[in-house]
C-alpha positions, 0 to 999 in steps of 0.5 A: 271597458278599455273605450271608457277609460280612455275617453275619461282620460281624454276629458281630463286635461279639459278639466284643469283649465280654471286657475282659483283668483281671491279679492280682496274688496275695499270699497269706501262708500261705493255700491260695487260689485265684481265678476273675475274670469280666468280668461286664458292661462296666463290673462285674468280679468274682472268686471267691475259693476257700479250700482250707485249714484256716484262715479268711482275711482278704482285701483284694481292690483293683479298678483300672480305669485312671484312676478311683478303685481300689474296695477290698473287704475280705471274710473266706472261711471254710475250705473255702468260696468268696466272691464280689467284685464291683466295678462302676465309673462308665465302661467297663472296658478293662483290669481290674487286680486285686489280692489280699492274703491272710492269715490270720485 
């Protein structure tokens, strides 16, 4: 019995590696999706998917509580697929991204 609660005690720290991310999407006229990952402790990404026919002009704002947002502004082709990232000075506890898309 000893055996089996000190192996769950070891799995536990295994289990607190994923951060929540909340988007928020504004996309104007563009046929996108969004995947986010929570990379490392302190770096989350999205990728952006762009099934539509017109390029878009996207501002992607990483929020990690009370450090400075990180603001990326990236173009994703028609029919392609971009990648975000954003790495911040602390641990993230709760990654608050927002995306606003247009079209190019």
């Amino acid at each position: 019995m000893k055996k089996i609660c000190v192996a769950l005690l070891a799995l536990l720290p295994l289990t607190a590696l994923a951060y929540p991310i909340d988007v928020t999407k504004n996309t104007d006229g563009v046929k996108l999706d969004y995947t986010t990952y929570d990379t490392d402790r302190d770096i989350g990404s999205i990728s952006l998917n762009n099934y539509g026919d017109v390029a878009a002009t996207c501002k992607v704002t990483f929020r990690n509580g009370p450090e400075a947002p990180r603001v990326r502004r990236i173009q994703v082709p028609a029919k392609k697929s971009v990648d975000v990232t954003a790495k911040f000075n602390r641990e993230i506890l709760k990654l608050r991204i927002a995306l606003d898309c247009k079209p190019q």
